[in-house]
C-alpha positions as CSV (number, residue, x, y, z in Angstrom):
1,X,0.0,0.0,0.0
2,X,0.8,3.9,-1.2
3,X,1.4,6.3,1.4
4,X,0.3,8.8,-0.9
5,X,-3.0,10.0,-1.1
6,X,-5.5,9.5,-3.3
7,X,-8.4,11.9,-5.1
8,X,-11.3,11.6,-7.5
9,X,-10.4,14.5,-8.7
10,X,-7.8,17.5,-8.9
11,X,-8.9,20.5,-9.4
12,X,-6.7,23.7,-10.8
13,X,-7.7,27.2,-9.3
14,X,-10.2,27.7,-6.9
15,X,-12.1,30.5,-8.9
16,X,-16.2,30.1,-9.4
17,X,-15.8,27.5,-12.0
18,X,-13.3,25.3,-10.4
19,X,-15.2,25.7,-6.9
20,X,-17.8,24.9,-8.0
21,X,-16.6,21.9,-10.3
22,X,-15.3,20.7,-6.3
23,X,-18.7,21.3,-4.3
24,X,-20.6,18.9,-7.3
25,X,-17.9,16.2,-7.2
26,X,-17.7,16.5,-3.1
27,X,-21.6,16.7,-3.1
28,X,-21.7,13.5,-5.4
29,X,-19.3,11.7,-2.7
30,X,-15.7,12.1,-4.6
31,X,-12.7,12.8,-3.0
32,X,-11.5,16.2,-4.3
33,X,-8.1,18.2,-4.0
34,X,-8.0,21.9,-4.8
35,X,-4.7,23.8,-5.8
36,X,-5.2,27.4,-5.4
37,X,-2.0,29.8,-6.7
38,X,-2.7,32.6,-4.3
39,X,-2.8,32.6,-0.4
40,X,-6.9,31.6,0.0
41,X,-9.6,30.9,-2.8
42,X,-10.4,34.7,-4.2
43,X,-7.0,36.8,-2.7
44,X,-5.5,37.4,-5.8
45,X,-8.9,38.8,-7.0
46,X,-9.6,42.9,-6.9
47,X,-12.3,43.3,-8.8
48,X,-16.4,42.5,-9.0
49,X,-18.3,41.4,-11.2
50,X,-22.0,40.6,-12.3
51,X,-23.1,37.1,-10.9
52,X,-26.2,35.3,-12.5
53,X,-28.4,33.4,-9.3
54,X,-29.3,30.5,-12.1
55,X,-25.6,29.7,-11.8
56,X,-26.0,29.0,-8.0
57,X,-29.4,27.4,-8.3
58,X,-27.9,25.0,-10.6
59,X,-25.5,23.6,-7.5
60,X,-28.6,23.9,-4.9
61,X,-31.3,25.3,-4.6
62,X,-31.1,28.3,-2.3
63,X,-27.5,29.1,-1.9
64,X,-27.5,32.1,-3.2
65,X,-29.1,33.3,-0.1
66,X,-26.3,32.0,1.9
67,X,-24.1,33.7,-0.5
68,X,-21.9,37.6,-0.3
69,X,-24.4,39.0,-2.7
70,X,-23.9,42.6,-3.3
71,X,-26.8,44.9,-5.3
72,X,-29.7,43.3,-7.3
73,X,-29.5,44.1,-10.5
74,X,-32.7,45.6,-11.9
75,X,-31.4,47.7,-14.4
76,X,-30.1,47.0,-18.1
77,X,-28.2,49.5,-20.3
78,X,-26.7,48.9,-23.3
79,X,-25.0,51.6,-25.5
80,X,-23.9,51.5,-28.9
81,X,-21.1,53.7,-29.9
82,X,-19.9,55.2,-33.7
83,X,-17.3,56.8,-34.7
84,X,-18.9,59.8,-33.4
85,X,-22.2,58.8,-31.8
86,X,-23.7,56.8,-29.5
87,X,-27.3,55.2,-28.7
88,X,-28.3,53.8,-25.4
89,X,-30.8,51.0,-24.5
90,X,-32.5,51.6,-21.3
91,X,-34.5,48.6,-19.9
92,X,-35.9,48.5,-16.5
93,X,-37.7,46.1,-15.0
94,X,-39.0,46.4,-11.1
95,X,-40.2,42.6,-11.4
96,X,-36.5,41.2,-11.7
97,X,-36.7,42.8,-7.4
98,X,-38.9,39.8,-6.5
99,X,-38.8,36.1,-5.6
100,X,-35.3,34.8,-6.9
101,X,-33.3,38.1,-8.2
102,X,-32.2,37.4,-11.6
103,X,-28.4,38.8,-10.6
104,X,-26.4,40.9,-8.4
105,X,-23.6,42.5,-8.3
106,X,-20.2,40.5,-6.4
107,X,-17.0,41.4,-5.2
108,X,-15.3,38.0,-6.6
109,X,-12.7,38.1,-3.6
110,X,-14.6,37.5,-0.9
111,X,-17.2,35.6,-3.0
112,X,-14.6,33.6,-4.3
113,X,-13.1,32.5,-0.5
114,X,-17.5,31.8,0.0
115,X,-18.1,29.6,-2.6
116,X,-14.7,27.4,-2.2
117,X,-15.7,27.0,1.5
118,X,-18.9,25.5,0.6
């Protein structure tokens, strides 16, 4: 017998996709190892970012509510720009602010240390 250990899976970075790649194996009873560049899961992250809650429905349902969730999102602009010109697209929509938010706004590093916790 091997004294060295053993794992389902390895997983590279410990961003949103490769956490969450970990919590489905883990969830489904694998043995998972995690290899993270930076100090903790998120540390080498300074920005935010625009997080869907589909995406964390899809890996249970509710955790978003457990989850650093900034701002709800209930506001869509799009702009088009020329050479010389622009157009914006205002869309508003005060039913994205009930039941399941459709997405918020995230700081990824401390959303990122979260969701490779879980």
């Amino acid at each position: 017998m091997s004294d060295e250990e053993k794992f389902d899976a390895i997983i590279i970075g410990a961003g949103p996709a490769g956490s969450a790649c970990a919590y489905l194996l883990a969830k489904a009873g694998k043995s998972v190892l995690v290899i993270e560049r930076g100090v903790s899961a998120g540390s080498k992250n300074v920005t935010g970012g625009r997080l869907y809650t589909y995406a964390l429905e899809l890996l249970e349902p509710g955790l978003h509510e457990q989850a650093p969730l900034e701002r709800k999102v209930v506001r869509e602009q799009i702009m088009m720009l020329g050479e010389s010109s622009g157009v914006t697209i205002d869309y508003v929509d005060y039913g994205f602010k009930e039941d399941v938010p459709q997405s918020y706004t995230v700081l990824r590093a401390p959303f990122d240390e979260w969701l490779a916790g879980q």
